[in-house]
C-alpha positions in Angstrom: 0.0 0.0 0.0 2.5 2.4 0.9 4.3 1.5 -2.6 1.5 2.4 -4.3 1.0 5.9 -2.4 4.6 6.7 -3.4 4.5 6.1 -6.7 1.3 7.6 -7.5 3.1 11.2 -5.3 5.9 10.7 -7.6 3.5 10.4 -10.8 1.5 13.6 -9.4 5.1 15.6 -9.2 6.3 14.5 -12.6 2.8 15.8 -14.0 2.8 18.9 -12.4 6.2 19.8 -13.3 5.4 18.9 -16.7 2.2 21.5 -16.8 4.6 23.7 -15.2 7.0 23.9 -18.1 4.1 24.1 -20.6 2.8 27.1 -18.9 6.0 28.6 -18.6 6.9 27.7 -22.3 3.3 29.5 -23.3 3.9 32.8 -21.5 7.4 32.9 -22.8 5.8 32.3 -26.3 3.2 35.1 -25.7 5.8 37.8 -24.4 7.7 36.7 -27.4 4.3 37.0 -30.0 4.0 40.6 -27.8 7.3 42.0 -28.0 7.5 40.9 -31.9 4.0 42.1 -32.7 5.0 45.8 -31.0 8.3 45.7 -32.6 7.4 45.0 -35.7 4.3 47.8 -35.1 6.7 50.3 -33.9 9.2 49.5 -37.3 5.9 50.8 -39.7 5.0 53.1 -37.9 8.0 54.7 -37.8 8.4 54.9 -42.1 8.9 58.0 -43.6 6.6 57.8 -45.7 3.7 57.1 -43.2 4.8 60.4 -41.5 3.2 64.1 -41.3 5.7 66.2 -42.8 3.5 69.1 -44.1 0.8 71.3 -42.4 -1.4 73.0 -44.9 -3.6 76.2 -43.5 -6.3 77.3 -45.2 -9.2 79.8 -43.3 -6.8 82.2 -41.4 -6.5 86.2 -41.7 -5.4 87.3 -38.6 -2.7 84.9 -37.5 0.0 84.1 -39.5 0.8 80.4 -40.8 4.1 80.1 -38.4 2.3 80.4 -35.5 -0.2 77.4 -36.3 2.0 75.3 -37.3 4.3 75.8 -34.3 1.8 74.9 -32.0 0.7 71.9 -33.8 4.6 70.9 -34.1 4.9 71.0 -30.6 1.7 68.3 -29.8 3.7 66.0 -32.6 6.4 66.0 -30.5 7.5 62.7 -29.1 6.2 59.2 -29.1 2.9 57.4 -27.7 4.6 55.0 -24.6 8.1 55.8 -26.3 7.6 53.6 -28.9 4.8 55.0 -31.3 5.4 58.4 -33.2 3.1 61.2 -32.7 3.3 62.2 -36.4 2.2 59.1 -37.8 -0.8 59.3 -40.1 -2.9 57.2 -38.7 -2.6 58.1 -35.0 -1.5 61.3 -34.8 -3.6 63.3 -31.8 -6.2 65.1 -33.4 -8.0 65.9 -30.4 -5.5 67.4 -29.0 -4.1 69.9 -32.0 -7.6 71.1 -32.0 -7.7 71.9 -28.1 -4.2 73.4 -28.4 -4.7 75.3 -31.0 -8.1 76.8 -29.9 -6.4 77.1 -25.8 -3.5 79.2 -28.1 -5.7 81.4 -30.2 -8.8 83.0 -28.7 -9.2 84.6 -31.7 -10.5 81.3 -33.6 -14.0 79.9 -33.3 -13.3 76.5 -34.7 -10.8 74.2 -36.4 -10.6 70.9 -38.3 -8.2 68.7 -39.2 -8.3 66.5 -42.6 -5.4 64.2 -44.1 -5.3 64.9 -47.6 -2.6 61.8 -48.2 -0.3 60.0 -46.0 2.2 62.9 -45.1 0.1 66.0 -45.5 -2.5 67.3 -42.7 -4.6 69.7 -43.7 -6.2 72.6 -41.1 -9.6 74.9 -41.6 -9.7 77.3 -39.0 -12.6 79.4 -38.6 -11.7 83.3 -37.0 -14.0 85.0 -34.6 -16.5 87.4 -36.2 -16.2 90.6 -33.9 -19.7 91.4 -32.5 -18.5 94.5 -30.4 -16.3 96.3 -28.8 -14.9 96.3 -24.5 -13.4 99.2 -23.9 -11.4 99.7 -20.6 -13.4 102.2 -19.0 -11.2 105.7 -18.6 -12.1 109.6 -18.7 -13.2 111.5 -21.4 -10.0 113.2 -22.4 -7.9 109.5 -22.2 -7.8 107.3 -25.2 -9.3 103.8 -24.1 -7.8 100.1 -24.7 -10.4 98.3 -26.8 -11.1 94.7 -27.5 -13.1 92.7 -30.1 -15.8 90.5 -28.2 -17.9 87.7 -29.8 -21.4 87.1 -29.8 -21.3 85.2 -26.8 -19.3 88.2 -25.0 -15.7 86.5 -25.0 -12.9 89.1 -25.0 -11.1 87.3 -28.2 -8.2 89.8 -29.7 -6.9 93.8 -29.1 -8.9 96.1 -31.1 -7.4 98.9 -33.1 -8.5 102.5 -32.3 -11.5 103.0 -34.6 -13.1 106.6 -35.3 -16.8 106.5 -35.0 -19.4 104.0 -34.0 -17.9 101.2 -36.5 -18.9 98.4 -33.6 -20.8 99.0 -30.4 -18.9 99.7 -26.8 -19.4 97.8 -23.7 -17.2 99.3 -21.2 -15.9 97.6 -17.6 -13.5 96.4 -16.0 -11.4 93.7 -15.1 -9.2 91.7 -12.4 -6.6 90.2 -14.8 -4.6 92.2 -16.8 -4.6 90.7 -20.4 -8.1 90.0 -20.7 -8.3 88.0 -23.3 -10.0 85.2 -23.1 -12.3 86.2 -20.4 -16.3 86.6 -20.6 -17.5 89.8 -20.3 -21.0 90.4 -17.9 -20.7 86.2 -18.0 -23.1 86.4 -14.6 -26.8 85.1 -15.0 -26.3 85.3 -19.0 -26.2 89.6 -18.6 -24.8 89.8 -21.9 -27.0 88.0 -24.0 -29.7 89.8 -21.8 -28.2 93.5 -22.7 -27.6 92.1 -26.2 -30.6 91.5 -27.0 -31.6 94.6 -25.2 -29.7 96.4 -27.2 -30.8 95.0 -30.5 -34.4 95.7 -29.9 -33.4 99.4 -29.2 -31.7 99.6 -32.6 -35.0 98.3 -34.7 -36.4 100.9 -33.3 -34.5 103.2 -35.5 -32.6 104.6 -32.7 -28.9 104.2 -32.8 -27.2 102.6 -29.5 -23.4 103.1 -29.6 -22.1 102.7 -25.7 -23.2 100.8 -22.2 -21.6 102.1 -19.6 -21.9 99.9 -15.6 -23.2 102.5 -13.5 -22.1 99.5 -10.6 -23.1 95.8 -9.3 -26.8 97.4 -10.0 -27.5 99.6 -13.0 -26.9 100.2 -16.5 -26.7 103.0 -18.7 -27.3 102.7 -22.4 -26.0 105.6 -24.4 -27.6 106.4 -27.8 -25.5 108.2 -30.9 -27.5 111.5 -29.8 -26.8 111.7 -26.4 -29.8 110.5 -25.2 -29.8 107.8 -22.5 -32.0 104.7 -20.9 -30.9 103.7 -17.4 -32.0 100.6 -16.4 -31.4 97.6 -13.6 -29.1 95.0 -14.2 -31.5 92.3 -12.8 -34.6 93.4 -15.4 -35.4 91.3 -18.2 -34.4 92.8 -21.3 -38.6 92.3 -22.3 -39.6 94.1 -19.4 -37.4 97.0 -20.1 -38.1 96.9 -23.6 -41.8 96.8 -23.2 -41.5 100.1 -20.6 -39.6 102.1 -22.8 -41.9 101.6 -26.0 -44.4 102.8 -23.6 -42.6 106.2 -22.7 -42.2 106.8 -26.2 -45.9 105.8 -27.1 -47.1 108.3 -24.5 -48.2 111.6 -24.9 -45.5 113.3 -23.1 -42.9 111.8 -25.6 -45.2 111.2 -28.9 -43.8 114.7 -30.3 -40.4 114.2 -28.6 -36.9 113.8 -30.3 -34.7 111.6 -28.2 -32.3 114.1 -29.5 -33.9 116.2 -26.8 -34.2 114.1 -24.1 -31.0 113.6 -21.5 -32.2 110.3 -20.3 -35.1 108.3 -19.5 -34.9 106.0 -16.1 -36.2 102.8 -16.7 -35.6 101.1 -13.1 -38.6 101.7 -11.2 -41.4 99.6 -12.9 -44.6 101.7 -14.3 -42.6 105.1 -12.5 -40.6 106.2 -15.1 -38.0 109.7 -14.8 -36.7 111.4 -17.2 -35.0 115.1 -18.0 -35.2 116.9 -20.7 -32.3 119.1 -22.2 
């Protein structure tokens, strides 16, 4: 009996070794199949002819074609797990020339990236459209800084010193001192509020050229005859919309160039103020 016992221990040892060495000879064969597969991966990727060599720009004004391509040359840079180059064709990171390039340039909107053939990557950038002007607010006599701002009120690129009402002024301030890329009255969507205020006003064949922050609580909206509206920050643009064609509707006002009015205050519901010239 205890013959038997051994041998069958023996037999049990001799098996398990033998599944040992298999096992051992299957993960050496799969690191093998794995180092070969990424080798040989790393070999095609790396071809010359599989590699981005040319940017082509097509859709810019304002910045020149150095500047995009530098900034897209510098996200090529490098390899994927140091093995896989960034400027191959096929995995070259989009994603992240588009964020870079659009982190780099406030003053583009958009930008796409097409391969037109194995080494050439093709870029369509779309620029801001400037909606308006900000304008740091200074006195009268003092020549103010001015910046383009989009529709959606995003401080985008300097502005050059215009004569005339060539866009509309928003004037404020800010905390930062380059303030580009920051959001101007970005609070409780004011600037698509006053926008839209502002809009309204113009179809009424007035002309509004400036809005000036009185502070955290008014506004003053200056027309291109002197003539102001004051009205609350916190106001839906409707309400003071609706209030104002009421002043001019009534009979007070009927007969009454704006031209000759200093400004009508718009903040106190149904009482309205205003001063003549």
């Amino acid at each position: 009996m205890k013959l038997f016992k051994r041998h069958r221990t023996m037999r049990s040892k001799k098996l398990a070794g033998r599944m040992r060495k298999q096992l051992l000879l299957r993960l050496g064969g799969g690191v093998a199949a794995f180092v070969i597969i990424i080798g040989v991966s790393s070999w095609v990727l790396h071809r010359p002819t599989l590699q981005i060599s040319e940017i082509v720009i097509h859709g810019n004004s304002v910045i020149p074609d150095s500047e995009l391509k530098r900034v897209t040359g510098e996200v090529l840079l490098g390899k994927y797990f140091f093995l896989f180059p960034r400027t191959n064709t096929f995995i070259y990171p989009q994603k992240r020339i588009e964020a870079a390039v659009l982190n780099s340039f406030k003053q583009i909107e958009s930008v796409d990236l097409v391969r037109t053939n194995f080494k050439t990557l093709a870029m369509e950038v779309e620029e801001q459209k400037p909606y308006a002007l900000w304008c740091v607010e200074l006195p009268k006599e003092m020549v103010s800084d001015c910046y383009f701002l989009n529709r959606n009120g995003l401080i985008f690129s300097k502005a050059p010193n215009f004569t005339g009402n060539v866009f509309f002024r928003y004037y404020g301030s800010f905390d930062e001192v380059d303030p580009v890329g920051s959001y101007y009255l970005k609070t409780d969507n004011e600037f698509n509020r006053a926008s839209i205020l502002i809009d309204a006003i113009a179809e009424l064949k007035l002309v509004p050229i400036e809005l000036h922050p009185l502070d955290e609580d008014d506004m003053e909206l200056y027309m291109e005859d002197g003539s102001k509206i004051i009205f609350a920050r916190k106001q839906r643009s409707s309400e003071v919309l609706d209030n104002f064609k009421v002043v001019l509707g009534s009979e007070t006002f009927r007969n009454e160039e704006m031209v000759n009015i200093e400004y009508i205050d718009l903040r106190f519901g149904n009482k309205v103020y205003f001063k003549l010239r």
